[in-house]
N, C-alpha and C positions, 0 to 999 in steps of 0.2 A: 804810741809806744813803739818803739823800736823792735827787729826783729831777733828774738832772745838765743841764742849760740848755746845749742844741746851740750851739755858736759859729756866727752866722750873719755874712757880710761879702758886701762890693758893691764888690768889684774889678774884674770883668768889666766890669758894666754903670756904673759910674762912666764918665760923659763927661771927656775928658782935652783940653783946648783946646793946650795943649802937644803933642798929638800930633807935630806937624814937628819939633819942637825935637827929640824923642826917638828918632824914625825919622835924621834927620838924624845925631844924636849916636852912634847905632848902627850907621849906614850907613860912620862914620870907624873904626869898632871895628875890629881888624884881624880877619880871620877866625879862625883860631887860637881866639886870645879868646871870639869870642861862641860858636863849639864846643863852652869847656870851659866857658862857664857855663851854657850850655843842658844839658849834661854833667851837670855839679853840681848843679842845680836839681833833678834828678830827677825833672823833669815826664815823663808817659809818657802813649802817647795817649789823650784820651777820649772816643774810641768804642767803647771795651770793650776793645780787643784788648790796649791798655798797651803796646804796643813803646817803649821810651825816644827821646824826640823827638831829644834831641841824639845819639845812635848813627847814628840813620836818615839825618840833614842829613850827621853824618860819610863815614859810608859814602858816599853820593849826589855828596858833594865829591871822594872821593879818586878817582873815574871819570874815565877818560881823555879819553871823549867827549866830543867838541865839542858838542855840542846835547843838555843838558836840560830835562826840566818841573816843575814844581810842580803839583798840583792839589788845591784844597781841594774836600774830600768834603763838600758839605752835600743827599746826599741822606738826608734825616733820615727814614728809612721803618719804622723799630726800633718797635710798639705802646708808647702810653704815653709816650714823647719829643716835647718839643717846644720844646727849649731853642735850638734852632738856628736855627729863624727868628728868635727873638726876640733875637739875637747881630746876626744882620745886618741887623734892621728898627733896632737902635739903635745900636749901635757897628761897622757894618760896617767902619769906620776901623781899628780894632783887628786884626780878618783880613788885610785889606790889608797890614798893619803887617808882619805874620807873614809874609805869603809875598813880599814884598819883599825883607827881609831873608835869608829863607833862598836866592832866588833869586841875591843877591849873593855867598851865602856858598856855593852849586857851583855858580855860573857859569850861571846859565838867564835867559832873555830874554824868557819865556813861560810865562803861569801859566792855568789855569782853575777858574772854579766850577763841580764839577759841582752845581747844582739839581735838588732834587728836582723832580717833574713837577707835586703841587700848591702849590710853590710858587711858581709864575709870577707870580702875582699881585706877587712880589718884585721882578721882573727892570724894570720903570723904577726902582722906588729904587735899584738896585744900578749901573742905568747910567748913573745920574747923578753916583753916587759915584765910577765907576769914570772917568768924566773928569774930575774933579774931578782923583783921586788920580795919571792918567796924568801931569798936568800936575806933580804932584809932585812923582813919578819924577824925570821930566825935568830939572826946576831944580834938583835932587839929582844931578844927570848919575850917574842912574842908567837904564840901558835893559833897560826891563821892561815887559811891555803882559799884561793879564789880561782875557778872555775870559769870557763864561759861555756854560754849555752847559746845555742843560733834559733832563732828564730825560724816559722817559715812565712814571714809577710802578710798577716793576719794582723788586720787595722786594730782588731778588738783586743788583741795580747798585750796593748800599750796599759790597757786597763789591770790594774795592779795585780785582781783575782784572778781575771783570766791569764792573765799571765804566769802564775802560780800553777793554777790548770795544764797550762801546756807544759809546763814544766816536768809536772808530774808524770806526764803520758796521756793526759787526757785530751777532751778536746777544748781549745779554747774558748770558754765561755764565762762571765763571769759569775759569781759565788753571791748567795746571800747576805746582807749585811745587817745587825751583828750577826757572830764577830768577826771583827778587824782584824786585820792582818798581825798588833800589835799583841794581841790575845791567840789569834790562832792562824797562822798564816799557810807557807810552805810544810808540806810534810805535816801539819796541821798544829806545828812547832810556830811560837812567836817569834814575828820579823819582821824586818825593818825593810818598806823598801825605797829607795830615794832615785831620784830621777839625776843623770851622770851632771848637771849643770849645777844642780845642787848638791854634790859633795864636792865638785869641783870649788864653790864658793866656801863649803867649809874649810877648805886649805888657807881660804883668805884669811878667814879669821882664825885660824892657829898661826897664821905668822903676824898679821898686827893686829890682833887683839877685836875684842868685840866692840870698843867704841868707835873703831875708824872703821868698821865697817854699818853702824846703826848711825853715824852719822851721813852714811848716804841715803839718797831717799828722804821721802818725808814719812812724817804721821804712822802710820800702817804699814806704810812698803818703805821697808829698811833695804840698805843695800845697791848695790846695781842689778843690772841684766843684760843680757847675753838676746838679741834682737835679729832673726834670720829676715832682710831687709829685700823685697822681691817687687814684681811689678813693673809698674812705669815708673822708674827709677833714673836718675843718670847712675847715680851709685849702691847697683843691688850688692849684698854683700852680708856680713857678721858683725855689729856693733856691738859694742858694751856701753850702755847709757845707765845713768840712775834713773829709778823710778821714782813715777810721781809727775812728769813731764805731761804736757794737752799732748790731744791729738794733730792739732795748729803748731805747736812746739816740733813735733817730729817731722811734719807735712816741711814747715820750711826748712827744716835742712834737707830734705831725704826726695820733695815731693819734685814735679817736672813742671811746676807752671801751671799746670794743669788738672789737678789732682782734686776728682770729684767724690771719692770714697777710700775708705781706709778699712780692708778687713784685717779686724784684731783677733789673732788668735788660732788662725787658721779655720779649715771648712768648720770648724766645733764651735768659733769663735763669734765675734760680731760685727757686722761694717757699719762703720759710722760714717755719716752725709756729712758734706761739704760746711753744713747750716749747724752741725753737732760738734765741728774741731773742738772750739775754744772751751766749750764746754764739758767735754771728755776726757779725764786720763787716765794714762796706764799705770794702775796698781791695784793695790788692797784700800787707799785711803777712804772710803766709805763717803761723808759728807764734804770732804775737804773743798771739789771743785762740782760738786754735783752725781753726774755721774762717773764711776771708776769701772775700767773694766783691766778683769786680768788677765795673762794670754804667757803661755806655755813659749813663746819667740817668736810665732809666725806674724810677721805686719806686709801684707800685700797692699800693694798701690795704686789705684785705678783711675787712670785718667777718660776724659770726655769722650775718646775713640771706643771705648769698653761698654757693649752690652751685658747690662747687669740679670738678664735673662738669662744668658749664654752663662755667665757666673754662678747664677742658683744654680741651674741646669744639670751644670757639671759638679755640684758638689753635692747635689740631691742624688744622683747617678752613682756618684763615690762612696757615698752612705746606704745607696740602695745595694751596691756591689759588695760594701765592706760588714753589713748587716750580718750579724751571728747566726741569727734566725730565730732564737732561744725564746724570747717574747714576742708575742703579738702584734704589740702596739708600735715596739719598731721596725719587724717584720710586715707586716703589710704599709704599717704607716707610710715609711718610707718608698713602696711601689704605689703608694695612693697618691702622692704628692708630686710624684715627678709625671706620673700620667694625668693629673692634674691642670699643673701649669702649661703641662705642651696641651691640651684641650681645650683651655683658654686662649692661647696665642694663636691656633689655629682656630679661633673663633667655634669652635665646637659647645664650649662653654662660657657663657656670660662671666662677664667681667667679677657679677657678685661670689659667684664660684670661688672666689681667692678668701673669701671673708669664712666661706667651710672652711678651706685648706688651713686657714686659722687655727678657726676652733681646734681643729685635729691636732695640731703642733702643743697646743693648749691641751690636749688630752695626753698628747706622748711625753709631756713636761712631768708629770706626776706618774703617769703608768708604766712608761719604761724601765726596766733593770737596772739600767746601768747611764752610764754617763753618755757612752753613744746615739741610744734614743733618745732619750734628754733633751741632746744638745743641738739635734737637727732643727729644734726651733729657734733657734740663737740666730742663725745665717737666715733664716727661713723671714721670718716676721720681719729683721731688721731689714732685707732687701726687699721685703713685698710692701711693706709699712712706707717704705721713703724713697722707694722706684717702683710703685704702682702700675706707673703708666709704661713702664718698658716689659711690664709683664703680659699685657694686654696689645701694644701696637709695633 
């Protein structure tokens, strides 16, 4: 078989001068309607987590509450990601777009950006846009006013609740679940909140419709995606590919020759061996090619010169630094693992020592909070599982 040429497109970042004609034409849609093509569309979110966009708008609608929010999630703090500034340095209009309309469609009068913390640097382009856009609203006699809120660089505020949390004045930590955010969110008011790449994608589909955009992707992962491309790269950089693609599909356009691991999804994410491409891809599709995995846009690229020690290392350090503290299990977990691995390498601790550090990741799988603890065994297993021996010599 020949080597298969990635479908790349520039949906997102396509400037749309039409943008009012299309807000405007959406804004008459009845609600109902733009539900079930958001519905159909099968876009799900992309920040990793994939909840179905149009579920979430529905549920959020069919609440009795007089008062709810929107808040677009752009604190983009995932290693490896950096698609999301570059969403609102050029088509902030597109965002906008998105939570306007969902604001119409469950009755909310009030949206926020939460911003990450380094990206302040954002917040006049955004306020410029954002009176621009007020003035929009308005002549749409639509009544909506959007906000930004800054961050202060806290890994764990990417996490929907806690994010809420900081919002509020609290500290960032996340919230019990139920209920959902869709039930009881900000202010303890139902809300919507979606991550900036996916409302950016719902502009796609109010301008052609829900079939051209479910007929990208296969099966499950409808649509394209927005891919922060890093590593041993010739071409690191922002892709838009459809999903559905191997991890051997991306490796030959993106990889150096050399290319002995692929981590999906950033440090939360998973790396998949050299021996796992063909069998691996990126989406939701379930049984399609075996295994799927999904991934918020971080794809790092790791060639033969790359110790995968020095790689756990440093993202067990990242999670031991970005740790809430709030639970246990990924409060110590996390200091248990990283003074772990360096005791094995320094020979201190026998090589069987990694098969505890196991179990543990196996324990933080089900006992941690939140999605943080969780996730540290994703990176964790995958590189100790299929680079054993770089963990030990």
């Amino acid at each position: 078989m020949g080597k298969k040429q990635l479908r790349r497109m520039d949906l997102i970042f396509t400037n749309d001068d039409d943008f009012i004609e299309i807000l405007q034409k959406t804004l008459q849609t009845p609600t109902e309607e733009i539900i079930n093509e958001m519905i159909s569309s099968g876009l799900k979110g992309r920040g990793g987590a994939g909840f179905p966009t149009g579920l979430k708008w529905k549920l959020t609608a069919e609440s009795n509450s007089k008062k709810k929010f929107i808040i677009c999630n752009a604190d983009e703090g995932e290693p490896g990601t950096f698609k999301d500034r570059e969403i609102l340095t050029q088509v902030p209009y597109k965002v906008l777009t998105g939570m306007a309309v969902c604001a119409k469609i469950i009755g909310a009068n009030e949206g926020f950006i939460y911003l990450r913390g380094e990206y302040k640097f954002l917040v006049p382009l955004l306020e410029k846009e954002l009176k621009r856009f007020h003035v929009i609203c308005k002549d749409l006699g639509l009544d909506f006013k959007v906000q930004i809120f800054l961050g202060s660089g806290a890994y764990i505020c990417g996490e929907e609740s806690a994010l809420m949390e900081s919002m509020e004045g609290k500290r960032g930590e996340p919230r019990n679940k139920p209920p959902f955010p869709t039930e009881k969110g900000y202010m303890d008011k139902p809300t919507v909140i979606n991550n900036v790449e996916t409302l950016a994608h719902t502009f796609t589909i109010f301008k052609y419709g829900a079939k051209k955009f479910r007929d990208l992707g296969v099966q499950d992962s409808r649509g394209s995606k927005l891919f922060s491309v890093s590593g041993d790269t010739p071409i690191p950089g922002i892709y838009e590919l459809e999903l559905g693609m191997t991890v051997q599909d991306f490796v030959d356009d993106f990889g150096d020759g050399d290319c002995k691991a692929v981590q999906v999804g950033g440090a939360s994410g998973f790396l998949v061996p050299r021996k796992r491409f063909n069998e691996t891809a990126i989406g939701y599709q379930g049984k399609l090619t075996g295994i799927s995995l999904p991934t918020g846009g971080s794809m790092m690229l790791f060639n033969s010169s790359r110790s995968m020690y020095n790689v756990l290392n440093n993202y067990l350090e990242f999670f031991q630094e970005e740790s809430c503290g709030q639970c246990t299990p990924c409060r110590v977990g996390c200091q248990q693992l990283v003074r772990g691995i360096e005791a094995v390498k320094r020979g201190e601790k026998p090589a069987a020592y990694l098969d505890k550090l196991l179990k543990l990741t196996d324990t933080m799988k089900v006992t941690a909070k939140c999605g943080l603890g969780q996730s540290v065994a994703n990176s964790f297993q995958s590189i100790v599982e299929n680079f054993r021996e770089e963990m030990i010599y």
